[in-house]
Each structure stands twice: as structure tokens, then as C-alpha cells.
DSSP file (Angstrom, degrees, kcal/mol; ACC not computed):
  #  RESIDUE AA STRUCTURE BP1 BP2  ACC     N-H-->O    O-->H-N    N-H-->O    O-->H-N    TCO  KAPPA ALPHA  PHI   PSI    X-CA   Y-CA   Z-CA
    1    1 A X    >         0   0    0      0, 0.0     3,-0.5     0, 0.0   148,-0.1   0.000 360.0 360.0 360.0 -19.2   11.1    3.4   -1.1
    2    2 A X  G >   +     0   0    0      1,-0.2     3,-3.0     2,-0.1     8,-0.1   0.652 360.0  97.2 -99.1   4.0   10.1    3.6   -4.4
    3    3 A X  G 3  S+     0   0    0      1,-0.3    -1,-0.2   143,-0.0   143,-0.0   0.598  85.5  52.4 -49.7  -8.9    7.4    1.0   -4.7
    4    4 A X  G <  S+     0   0    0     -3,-0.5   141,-0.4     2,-0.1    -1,-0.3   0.581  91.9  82.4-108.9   3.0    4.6    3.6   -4.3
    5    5 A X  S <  S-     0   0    0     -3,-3.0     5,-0.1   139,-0.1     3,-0.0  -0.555  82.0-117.5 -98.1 156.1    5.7    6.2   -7.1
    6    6 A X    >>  -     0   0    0     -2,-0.2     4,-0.6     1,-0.1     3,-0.6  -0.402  28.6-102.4 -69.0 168.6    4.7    5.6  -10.6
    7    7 A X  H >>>S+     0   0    0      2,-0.2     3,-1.5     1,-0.2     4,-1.2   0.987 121.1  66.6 -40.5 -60.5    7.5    5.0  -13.5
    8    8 A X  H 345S+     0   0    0      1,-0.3     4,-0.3     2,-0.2    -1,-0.2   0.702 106.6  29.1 -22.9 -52.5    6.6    8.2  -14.3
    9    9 A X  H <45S+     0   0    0     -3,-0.6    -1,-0.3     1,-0.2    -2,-0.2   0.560 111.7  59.1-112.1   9.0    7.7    9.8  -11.5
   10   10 A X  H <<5S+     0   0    0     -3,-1.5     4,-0.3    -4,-0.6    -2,-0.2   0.279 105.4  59.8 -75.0 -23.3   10.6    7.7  -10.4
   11   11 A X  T  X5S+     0   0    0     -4,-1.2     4,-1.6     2,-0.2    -2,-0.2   0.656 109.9  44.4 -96.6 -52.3   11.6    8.8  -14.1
   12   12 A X  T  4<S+     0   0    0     -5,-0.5    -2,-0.2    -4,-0.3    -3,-0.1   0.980 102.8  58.0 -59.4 -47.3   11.5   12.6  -12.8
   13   13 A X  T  4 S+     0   0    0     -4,-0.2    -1,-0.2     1,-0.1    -2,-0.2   0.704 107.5  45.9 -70.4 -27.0   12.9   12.2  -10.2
   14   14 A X  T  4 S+     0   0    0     -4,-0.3     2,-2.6     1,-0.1    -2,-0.2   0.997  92.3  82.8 -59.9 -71.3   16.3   10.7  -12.2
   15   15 A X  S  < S+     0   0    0     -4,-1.6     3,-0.2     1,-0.4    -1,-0.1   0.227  87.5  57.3 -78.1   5.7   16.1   13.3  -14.5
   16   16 A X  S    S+     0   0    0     -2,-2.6    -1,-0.4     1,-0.2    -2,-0.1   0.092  92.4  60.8-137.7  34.8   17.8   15.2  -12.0
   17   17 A X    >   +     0   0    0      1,-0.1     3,-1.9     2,-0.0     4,-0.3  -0.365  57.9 173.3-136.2  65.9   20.8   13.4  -11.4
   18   18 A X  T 3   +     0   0    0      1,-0.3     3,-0.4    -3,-0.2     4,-0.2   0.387  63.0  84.1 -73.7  17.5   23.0   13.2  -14.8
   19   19 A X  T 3  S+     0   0    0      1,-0.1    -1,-0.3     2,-0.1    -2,-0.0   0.267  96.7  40.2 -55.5 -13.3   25.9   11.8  -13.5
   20   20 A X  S X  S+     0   0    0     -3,-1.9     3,-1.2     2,-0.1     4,-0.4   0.325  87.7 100.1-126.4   5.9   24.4    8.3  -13.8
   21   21 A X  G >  S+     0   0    0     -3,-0.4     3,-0.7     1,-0.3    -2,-0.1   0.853  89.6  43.6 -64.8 -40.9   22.7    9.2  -17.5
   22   22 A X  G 3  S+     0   0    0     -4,-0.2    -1,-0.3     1,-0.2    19,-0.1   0.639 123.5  37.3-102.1  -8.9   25.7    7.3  -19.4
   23   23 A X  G <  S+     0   0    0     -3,-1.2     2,-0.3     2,-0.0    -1,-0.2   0.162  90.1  72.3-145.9  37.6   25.7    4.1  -16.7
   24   24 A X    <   -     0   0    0     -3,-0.7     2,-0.3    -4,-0.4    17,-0.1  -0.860  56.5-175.6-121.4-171.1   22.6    2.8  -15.4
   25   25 A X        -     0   0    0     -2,-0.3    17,-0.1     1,-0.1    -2,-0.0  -0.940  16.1-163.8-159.6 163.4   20.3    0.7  -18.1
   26   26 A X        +     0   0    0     15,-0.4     2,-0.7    -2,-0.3    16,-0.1   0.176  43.0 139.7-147.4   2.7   16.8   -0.7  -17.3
   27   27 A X    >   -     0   0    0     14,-0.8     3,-3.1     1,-0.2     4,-0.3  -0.652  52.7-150.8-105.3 150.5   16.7   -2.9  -20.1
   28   28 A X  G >  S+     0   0    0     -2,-0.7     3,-0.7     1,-0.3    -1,-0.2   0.833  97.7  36.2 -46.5 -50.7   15.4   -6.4  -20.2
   29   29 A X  G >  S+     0   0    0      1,-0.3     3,-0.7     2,-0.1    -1,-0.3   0.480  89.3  90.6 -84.6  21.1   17.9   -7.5  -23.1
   30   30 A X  G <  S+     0   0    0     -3,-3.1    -1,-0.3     1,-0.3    -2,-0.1   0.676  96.9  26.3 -96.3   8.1   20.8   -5.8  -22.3
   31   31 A X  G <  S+     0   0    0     -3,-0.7    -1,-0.3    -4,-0.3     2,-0.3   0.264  93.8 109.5-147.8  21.5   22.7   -8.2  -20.1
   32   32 A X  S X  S-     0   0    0     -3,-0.7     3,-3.5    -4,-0.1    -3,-0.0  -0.612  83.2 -96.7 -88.0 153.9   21.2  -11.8  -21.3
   33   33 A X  T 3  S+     0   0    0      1,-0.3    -4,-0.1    -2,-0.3    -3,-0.0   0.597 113.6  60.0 -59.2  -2.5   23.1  -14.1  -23.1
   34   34 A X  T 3  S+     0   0    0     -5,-0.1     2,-0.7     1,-0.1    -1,-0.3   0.478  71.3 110.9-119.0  24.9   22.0  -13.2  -26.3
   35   35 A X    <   -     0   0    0     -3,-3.5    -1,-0.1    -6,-0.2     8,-0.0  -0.817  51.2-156.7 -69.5  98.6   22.9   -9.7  -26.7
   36   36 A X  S    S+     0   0    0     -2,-0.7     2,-1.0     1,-0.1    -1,-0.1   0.771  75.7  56.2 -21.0 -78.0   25.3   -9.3  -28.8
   37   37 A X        -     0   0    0      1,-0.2     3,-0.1     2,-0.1    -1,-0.1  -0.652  58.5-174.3 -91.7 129.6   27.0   -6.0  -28.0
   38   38 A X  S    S+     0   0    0     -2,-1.0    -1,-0.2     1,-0.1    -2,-0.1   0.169  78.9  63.7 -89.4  10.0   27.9   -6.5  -24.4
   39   39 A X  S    S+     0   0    0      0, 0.0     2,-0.5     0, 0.0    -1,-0.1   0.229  84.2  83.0-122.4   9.9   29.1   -2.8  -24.3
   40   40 A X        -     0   0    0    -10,-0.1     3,-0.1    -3,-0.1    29,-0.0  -0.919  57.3-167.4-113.5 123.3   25.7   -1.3  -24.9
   41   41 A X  S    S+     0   0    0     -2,-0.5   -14,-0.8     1,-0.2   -15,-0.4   0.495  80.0  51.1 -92.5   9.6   23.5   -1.0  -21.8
   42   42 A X        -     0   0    0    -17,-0.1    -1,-0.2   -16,-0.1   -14,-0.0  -0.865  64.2-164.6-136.1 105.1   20.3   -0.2  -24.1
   43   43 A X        -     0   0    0     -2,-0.2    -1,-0.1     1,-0.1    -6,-0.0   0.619  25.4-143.2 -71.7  -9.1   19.2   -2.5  -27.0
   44   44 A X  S    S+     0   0    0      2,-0.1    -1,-0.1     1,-0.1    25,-0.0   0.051  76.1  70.4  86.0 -40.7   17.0   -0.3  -28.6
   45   45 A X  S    S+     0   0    0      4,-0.1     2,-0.3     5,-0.0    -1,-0.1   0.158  73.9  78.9-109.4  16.7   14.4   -2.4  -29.8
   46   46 A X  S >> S-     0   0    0      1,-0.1     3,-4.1    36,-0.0     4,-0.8  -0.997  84.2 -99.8-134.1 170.8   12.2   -3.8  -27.0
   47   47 A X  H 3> S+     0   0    0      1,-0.4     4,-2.9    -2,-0.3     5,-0.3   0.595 117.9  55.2 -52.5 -28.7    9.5   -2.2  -25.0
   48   48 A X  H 3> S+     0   0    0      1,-0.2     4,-2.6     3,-0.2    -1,-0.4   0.969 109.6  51.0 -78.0 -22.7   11.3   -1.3  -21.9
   49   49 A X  H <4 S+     0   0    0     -3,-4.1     5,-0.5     2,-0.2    -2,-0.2   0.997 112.9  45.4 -56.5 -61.9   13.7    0.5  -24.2
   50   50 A X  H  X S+     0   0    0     -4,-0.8     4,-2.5     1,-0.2    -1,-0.2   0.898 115.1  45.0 -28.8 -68.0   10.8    2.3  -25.9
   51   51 A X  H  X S+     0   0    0     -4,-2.9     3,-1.4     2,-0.2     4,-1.4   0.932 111.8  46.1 -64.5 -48.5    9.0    3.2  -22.9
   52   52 A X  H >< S+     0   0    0     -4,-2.6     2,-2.3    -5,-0.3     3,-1.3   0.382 117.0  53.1 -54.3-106.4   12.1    4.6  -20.4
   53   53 A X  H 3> S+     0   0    0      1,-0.3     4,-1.5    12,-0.1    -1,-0.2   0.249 104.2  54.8  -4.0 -38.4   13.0    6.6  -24.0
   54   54 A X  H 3< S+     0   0    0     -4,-2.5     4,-0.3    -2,-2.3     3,-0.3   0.973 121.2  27.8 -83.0 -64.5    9.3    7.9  -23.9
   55   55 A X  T XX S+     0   0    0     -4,-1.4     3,-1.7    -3,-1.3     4,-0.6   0.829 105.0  63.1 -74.5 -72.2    9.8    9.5  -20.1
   56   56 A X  H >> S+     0   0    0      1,-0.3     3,-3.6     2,-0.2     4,-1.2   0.635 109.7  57.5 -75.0 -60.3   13.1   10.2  -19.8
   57   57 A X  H 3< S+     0   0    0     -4,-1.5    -1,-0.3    -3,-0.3    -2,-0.2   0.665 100.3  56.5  24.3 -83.0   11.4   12.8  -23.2
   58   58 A X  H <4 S+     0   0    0     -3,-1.7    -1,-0.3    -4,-0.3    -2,-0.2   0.504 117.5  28.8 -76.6 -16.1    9.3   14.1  -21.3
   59   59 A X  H << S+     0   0    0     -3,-3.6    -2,-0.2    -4,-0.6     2,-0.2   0.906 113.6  36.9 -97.1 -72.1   11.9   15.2  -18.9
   60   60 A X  S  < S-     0   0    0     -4,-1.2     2,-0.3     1,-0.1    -1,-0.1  -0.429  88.1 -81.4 -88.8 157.9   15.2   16.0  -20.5
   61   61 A X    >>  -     0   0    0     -2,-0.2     3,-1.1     1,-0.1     4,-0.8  -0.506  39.9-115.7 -59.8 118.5   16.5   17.5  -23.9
   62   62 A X  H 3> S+     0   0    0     -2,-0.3     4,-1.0     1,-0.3     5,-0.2   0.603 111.5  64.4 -35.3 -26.6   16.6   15.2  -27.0
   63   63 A X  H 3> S+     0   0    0      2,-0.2     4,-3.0     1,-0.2     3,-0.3   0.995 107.7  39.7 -63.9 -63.1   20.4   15.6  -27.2
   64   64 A X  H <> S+     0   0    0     -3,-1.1     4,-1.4     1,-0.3    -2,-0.2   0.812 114.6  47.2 -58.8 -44.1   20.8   13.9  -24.0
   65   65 A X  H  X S+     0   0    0     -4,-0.8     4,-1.7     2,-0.3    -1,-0.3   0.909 118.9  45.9 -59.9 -40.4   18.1   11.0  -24.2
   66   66 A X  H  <>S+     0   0    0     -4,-1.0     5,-1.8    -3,-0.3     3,-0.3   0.947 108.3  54.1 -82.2 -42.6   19.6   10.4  -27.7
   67   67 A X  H ><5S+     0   0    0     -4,-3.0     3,-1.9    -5,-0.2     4,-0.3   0.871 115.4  45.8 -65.5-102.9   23.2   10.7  -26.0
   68   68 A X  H 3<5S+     0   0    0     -4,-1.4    -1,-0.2     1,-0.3    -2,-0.2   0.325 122.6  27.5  10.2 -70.0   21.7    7.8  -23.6
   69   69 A X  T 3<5S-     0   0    0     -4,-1.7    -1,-0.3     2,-0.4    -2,-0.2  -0.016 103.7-128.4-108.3  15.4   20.0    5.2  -25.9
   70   70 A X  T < 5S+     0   0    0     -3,-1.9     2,-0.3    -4,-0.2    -3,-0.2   0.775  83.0  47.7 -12.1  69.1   22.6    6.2  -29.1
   71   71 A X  S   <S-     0   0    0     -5,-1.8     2,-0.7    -4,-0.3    -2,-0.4  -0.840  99.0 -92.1 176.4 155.7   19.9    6.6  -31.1
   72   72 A X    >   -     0   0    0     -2,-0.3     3,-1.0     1,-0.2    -6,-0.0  -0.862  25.0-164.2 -88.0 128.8   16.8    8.0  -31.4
   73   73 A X  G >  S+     0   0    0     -2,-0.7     3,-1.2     1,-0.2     6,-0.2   0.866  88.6  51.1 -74.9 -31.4   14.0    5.6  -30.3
   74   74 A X  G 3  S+     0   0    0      1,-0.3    48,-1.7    -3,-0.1    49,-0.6   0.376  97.9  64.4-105.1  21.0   11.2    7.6  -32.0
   75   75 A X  G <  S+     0   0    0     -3,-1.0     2,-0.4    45,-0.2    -1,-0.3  -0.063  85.5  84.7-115.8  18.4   12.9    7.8  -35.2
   76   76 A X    X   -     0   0    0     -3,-1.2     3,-1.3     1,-0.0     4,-0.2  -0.973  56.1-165.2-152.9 105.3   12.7    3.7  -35.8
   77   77 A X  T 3  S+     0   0    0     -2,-0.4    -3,-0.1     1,-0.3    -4,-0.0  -0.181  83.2  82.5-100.1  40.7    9.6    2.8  -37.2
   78   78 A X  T 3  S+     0   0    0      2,-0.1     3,-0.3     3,-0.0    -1,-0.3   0.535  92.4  54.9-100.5   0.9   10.4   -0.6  -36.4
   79   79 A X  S X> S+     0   0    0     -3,-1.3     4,-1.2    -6,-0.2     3,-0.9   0.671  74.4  97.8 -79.1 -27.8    9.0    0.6  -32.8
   80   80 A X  H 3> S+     0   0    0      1,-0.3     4,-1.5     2,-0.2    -1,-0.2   0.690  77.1  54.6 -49.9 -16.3    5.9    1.8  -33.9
   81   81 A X  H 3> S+     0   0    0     -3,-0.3     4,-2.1     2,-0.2     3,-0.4   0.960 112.0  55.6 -64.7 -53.9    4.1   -1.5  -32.9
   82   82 A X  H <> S+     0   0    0     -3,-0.9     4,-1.1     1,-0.3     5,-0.2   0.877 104.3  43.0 -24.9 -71.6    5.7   -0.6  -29.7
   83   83 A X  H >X S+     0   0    0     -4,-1.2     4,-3.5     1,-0.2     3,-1.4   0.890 105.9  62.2 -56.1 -39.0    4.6    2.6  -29.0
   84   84 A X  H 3X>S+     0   0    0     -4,-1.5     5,-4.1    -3,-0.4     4,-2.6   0.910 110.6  40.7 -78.0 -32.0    1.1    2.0  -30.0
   85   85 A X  H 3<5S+     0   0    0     -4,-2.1    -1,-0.3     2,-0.3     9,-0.2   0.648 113.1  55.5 -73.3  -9.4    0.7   -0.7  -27.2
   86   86 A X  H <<5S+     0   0    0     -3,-1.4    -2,-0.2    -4,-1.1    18,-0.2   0.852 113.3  39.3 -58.9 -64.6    2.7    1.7  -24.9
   87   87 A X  H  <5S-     0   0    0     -4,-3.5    -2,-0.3    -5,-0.2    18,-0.2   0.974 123.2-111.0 -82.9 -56.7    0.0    4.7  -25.6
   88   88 A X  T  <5S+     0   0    0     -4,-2.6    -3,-0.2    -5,-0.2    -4,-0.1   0.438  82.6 125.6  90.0  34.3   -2.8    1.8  -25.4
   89   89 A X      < +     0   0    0     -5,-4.1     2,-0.3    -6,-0.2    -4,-0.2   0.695  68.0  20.5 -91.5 -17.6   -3.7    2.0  -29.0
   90   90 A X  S    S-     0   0    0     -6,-1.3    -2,-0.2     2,-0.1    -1,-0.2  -0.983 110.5 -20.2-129.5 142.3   -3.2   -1.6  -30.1
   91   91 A X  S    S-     0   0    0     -2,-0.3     2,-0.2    -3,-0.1     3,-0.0  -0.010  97.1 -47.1  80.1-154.4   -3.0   -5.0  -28.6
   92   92 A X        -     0   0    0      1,-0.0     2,-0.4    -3,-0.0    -2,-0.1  -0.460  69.4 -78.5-103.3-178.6   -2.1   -5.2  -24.8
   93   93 A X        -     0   0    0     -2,-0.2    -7,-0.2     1,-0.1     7,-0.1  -0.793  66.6 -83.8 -80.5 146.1    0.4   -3.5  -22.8
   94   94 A X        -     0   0    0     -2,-0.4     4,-0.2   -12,-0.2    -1,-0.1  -0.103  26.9-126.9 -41.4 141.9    3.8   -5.0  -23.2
   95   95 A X  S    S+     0   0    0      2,-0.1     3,-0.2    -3,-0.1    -1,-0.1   0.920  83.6  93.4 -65.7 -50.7    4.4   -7.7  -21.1
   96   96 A X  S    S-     0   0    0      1,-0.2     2,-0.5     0, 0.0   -49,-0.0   0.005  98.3 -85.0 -39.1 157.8    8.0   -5.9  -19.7
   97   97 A X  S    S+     0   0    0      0, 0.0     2,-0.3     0, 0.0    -1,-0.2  -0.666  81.9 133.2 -73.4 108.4    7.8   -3.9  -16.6
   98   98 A X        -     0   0    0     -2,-0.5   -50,-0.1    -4,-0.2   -51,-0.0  -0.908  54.7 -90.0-160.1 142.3    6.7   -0.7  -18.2
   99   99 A X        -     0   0    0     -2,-0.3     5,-0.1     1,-0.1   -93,-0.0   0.195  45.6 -80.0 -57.7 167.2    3.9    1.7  -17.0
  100  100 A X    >>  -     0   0    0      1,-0.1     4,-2.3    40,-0.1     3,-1.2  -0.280  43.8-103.8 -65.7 152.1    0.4    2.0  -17.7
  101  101 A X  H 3> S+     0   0    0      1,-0.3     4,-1.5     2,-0.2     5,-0.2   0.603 118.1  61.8 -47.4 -17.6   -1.1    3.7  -20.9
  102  102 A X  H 3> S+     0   0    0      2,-0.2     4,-1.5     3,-0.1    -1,-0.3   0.838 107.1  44.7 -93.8 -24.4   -2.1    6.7  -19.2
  103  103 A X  H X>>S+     0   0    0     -3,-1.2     4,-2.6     2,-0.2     3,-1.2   0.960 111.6  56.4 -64.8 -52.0    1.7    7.5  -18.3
  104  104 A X  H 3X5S+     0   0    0     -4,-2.3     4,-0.8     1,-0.3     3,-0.3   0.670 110.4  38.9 -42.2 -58.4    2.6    6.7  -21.6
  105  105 A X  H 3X5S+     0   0    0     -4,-1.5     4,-2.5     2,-0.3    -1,-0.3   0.537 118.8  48.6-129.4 -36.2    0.4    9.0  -22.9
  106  106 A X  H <X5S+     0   0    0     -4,-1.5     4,-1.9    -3,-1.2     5,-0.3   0.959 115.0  46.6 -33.1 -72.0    1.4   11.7  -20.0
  107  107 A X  H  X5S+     0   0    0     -4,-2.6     4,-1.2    -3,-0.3    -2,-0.3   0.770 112.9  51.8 -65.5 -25.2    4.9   11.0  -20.7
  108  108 A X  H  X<S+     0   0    0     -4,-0.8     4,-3.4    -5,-0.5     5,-0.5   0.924 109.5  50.3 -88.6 -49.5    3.9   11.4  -24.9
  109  109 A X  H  < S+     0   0    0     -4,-2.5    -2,-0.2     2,-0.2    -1,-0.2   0.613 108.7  50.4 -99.7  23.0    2.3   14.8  -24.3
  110  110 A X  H  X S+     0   0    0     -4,-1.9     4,-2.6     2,-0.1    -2,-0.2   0.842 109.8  57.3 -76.3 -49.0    5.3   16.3  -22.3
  111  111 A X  H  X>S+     0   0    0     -4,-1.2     5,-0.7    -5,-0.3     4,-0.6   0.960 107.8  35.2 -26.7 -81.3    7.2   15.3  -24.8
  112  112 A X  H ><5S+     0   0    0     -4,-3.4     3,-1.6     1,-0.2    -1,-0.2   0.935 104.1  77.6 -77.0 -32.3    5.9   16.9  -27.9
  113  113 A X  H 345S+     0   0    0     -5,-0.5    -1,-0.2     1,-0.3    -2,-0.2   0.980  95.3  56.7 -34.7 -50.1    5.1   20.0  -25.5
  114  114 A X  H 3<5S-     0   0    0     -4,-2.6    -1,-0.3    -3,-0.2    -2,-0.2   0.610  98.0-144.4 -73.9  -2.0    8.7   20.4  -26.1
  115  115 A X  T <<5 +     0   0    0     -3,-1.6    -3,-0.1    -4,-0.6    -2,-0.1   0.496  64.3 112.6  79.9  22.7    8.7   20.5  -29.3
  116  116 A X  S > <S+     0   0    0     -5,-0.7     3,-0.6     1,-0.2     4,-0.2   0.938  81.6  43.1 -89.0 -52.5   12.1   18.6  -30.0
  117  117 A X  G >   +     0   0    0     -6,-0.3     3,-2.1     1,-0.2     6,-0.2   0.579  67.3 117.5 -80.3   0.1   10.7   15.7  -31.5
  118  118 A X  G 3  S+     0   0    0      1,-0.3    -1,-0.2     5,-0.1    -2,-0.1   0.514  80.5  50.6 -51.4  -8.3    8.0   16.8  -34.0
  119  119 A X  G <  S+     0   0    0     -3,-0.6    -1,-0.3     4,-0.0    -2,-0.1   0.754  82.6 113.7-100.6 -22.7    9.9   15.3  -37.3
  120  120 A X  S <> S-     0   0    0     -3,-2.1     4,-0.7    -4,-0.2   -45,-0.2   0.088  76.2-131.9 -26.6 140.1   10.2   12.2  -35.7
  121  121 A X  T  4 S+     0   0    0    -47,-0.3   -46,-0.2     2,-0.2    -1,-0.1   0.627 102.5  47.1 -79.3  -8.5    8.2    9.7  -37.5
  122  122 A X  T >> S+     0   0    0    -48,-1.7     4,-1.7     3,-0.1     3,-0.7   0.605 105.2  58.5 -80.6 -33.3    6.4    8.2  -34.4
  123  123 A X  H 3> S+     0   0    0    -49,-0.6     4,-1.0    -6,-0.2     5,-0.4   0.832 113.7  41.2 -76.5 -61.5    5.6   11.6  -32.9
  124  124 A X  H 3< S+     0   0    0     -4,-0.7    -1,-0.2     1,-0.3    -2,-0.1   0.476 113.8  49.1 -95.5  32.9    3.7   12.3  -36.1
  125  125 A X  H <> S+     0   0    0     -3,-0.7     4,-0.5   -45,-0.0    -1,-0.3   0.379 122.7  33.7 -91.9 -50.2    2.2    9.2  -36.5
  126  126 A X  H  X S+     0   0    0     -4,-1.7     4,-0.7     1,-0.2    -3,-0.2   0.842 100.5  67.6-102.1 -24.9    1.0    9.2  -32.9
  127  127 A X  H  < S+     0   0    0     -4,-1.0    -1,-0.2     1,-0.2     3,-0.2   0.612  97.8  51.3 -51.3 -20.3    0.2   12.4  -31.8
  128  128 A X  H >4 S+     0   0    0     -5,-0.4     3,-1.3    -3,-0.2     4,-0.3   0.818 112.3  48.6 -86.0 -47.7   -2.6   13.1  -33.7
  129  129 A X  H 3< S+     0   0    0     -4,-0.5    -2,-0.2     1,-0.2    -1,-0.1   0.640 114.7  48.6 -82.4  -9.5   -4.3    9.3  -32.5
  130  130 A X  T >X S+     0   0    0     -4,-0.7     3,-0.7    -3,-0.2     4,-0.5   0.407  81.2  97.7 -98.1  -0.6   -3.4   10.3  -28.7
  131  131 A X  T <4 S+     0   0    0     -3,-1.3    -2,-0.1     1,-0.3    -1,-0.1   0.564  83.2  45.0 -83.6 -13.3   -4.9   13.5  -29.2
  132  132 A X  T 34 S+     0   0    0     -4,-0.3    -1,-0.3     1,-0.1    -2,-0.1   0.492 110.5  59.5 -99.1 -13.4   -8.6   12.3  -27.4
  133  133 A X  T <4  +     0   0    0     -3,-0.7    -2,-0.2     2,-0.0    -1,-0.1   0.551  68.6 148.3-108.1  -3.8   -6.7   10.6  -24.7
  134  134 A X     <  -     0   0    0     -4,-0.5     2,-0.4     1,-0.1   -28,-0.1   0.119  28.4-163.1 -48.0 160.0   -4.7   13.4  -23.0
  135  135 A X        -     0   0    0    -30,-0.3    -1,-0.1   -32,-0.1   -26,-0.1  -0.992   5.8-126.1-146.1 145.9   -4.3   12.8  -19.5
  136  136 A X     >  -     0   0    0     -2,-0.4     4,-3.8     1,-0.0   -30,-0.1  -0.145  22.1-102.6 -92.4-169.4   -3.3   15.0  -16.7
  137  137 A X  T >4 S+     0   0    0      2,-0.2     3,-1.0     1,-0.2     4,-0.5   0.962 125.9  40.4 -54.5 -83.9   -0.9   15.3  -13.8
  138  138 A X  T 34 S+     0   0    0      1,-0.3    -1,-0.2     2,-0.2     4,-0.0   0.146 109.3  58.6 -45.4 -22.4   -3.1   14.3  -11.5
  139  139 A X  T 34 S+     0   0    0      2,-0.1    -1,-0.3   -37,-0.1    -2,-0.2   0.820 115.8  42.1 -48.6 -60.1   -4.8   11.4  -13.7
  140  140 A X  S << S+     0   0    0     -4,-3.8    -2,-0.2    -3,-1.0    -3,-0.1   0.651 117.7  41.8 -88.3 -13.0   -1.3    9.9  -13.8
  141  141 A X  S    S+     0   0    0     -4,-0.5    -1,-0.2  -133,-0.1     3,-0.2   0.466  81.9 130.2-112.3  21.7   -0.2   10.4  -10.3
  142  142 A X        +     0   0    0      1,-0.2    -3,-0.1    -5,-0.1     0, 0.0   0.312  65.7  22.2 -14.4-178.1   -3.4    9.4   -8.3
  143  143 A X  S    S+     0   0    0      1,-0.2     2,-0.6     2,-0.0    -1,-0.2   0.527  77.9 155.3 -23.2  67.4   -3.5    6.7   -5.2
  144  144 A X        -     0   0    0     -3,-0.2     2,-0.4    15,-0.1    -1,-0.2  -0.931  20.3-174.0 -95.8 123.8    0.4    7.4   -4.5
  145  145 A X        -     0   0    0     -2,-0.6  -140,-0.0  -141,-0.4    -2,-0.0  -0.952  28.5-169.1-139.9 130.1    0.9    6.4   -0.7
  146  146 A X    >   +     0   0    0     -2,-0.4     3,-0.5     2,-0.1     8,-0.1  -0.315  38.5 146.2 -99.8  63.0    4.1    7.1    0.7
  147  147 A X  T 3  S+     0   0    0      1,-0.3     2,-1.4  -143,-0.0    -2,-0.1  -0.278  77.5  29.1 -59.8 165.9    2.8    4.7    4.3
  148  148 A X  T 3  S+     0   0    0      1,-0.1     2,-0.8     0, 0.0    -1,-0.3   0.001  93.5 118.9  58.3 -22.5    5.9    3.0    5.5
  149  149 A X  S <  S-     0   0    0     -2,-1.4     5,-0.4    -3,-0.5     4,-0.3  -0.540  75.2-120.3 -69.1  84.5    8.1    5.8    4.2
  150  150 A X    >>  -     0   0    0     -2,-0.8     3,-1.9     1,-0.2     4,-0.8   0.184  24.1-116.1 -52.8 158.2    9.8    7.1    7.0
  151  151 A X  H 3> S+     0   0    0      1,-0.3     4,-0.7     2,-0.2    -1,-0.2   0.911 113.3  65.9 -64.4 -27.9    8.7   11.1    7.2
  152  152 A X  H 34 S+     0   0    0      1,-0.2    -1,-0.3     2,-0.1    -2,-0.1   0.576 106.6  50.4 -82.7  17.5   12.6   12.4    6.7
  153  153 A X  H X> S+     0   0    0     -3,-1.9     3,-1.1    -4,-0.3     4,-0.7   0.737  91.5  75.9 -47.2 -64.8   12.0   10.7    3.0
  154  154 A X  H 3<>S+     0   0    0     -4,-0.8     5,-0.6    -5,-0.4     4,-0.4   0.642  77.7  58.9 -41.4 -55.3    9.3   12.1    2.3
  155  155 A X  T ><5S+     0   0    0     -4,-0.7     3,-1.7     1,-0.3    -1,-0.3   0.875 104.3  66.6 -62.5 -46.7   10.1   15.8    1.3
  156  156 A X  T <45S+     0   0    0     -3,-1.1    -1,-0.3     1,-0.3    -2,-0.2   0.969  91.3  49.1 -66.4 -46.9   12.2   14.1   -1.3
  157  157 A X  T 3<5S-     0   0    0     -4,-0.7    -1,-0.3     1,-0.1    -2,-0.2   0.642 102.2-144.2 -65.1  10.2    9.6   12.2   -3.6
  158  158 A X  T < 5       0   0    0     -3,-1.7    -3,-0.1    -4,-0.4    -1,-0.1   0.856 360.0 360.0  28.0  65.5    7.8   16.2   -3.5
  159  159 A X      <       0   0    0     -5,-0.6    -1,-0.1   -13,-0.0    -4,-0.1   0.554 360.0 360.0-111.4 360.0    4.3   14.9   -3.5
């Protein structure tokens, strides 16, 4: 059922269940054999990390994301390569299942709209270069079709 919403809003749509914030994971390394801490469901360091960390942001309070990923992702400027192919400033998008530059960049100015991360060292490295790019609501959720979604569904994704 969720194969027509964007990350974006599959990421919203979490953001309102926090009973499952400390035990679901979405990252690619966290459960291949060569991850190390087998008791961490988030590695920190690769793209899928980055990007859920950049919505989940946009949604919830810095305590709690931080509480999540135990760390702050946007405070490790070993990401920054990351982010900039995330926002679509460098390079390609990451290869990982992660959303398109125009969420990123959605998901980037919800973020600093909340004003939690502004000492981060990624946030003020990148806001300023995303600052031409803003994208709207309505940019980022375009051609969503809930076909096949039977109609008592519906009401839930609130589109």
C-alpha cells in the first residue's frame, strides 16, 4: 500500500507512531555480515542512514531523531559528501533506496524551519547552497495515485 507515496511521506506518516522509533532500522548495513555492532540497527555512516535522518528532521524533535540514530547525523562532516548528493549538489544520487533530490531538499527546509539544527555543521554548510532550490509541498508530492488502494485505506495516507 505504500508503493505510491513518496519516502517523504511514508516518513510522515511514521512520525506518528513512536512506539516503533527505538526498533525498526532501514539501513542497508546494519544487518550484513560486516557490521560490526550487531546491536545497533543504524550504522551511521551510509546514505540510507543520512537520508531517513534528513526526514525523520523534518518531522520530529532533534532529541528524538538523535535518540534514534545515537548520534547526530548532521553533526559528522564525514557525511557531507553524503548530503550534497542527497540535496543534488554533487555527483549522482546515492545508489541506496533513498528519495529524489527534491525531497531531500523538502525534507532539508522543514528541518531548518525548526530551527533545532542551525549549529550543526551540515545545516550551515548546506543551507545557504540549497537556498535557490526550495521546493514545495506540492513539488514533492505530485503524481501520487492511490489506484488499487482499496477506498477504506485511503483516508489514512490523508492525500
Amino acid at each position: 500500500m505504500l508503493r505510491p507515496l513518496k519516502e517523504i511521506k511514508i516518513v510522515e506518516l511514521f512520525s506518528h507512531y513512536p512506539k516503533y522509533f527505538n526498533i525498526f532500522s532501514s539501513c542497508n548495513r546494519n544487518f550484513s555480515h560486516t557490521h560490526t555492532d550487531k546491536n545497533a540497527f543504524w550504522c551511521g555512516e551510509c546514505s540510507k542512514c543520512a537520508f531517513v535522518f534528513l526526514l525523520l528532521s523534518a518531522f520530529l524533535p532533534k532529541e528524538q531523531v538523535v535518540a534514534i540514530f545515537h548520534k547526530d547525523l548532521f553533526a559528522d562532516m564525514s557525511l557531507f559528501p553524503i548530503y550534497k548528493q542527497l540535496l543534488g549538489l554533487e555527483g549522482t544520487k546515492p545508489f541506496d533506496c533513498v528519495g529524489t533530490p527534491e525531497e531531500s531538499i523538502y525534507a532539508f527546509t522543514l528541518m531548518a524551519k525548526r530551527g533545532e539544527y542551525t549549529d550543526d555543521v551540515i545545516v550551515k554548510e548546506l543551507l545557504p547552497r540549497i537556498s535557490n532550490k526550495v521546493t514545495t509541498e506540492a513539488e514533492v508530492m505530485n503524481n501520487i495515485s492511490l489506484t488499487g488502494i482499496p477506498d477504506e485505506f485511503r483516508s489514512i495516507f490523508s492525500i
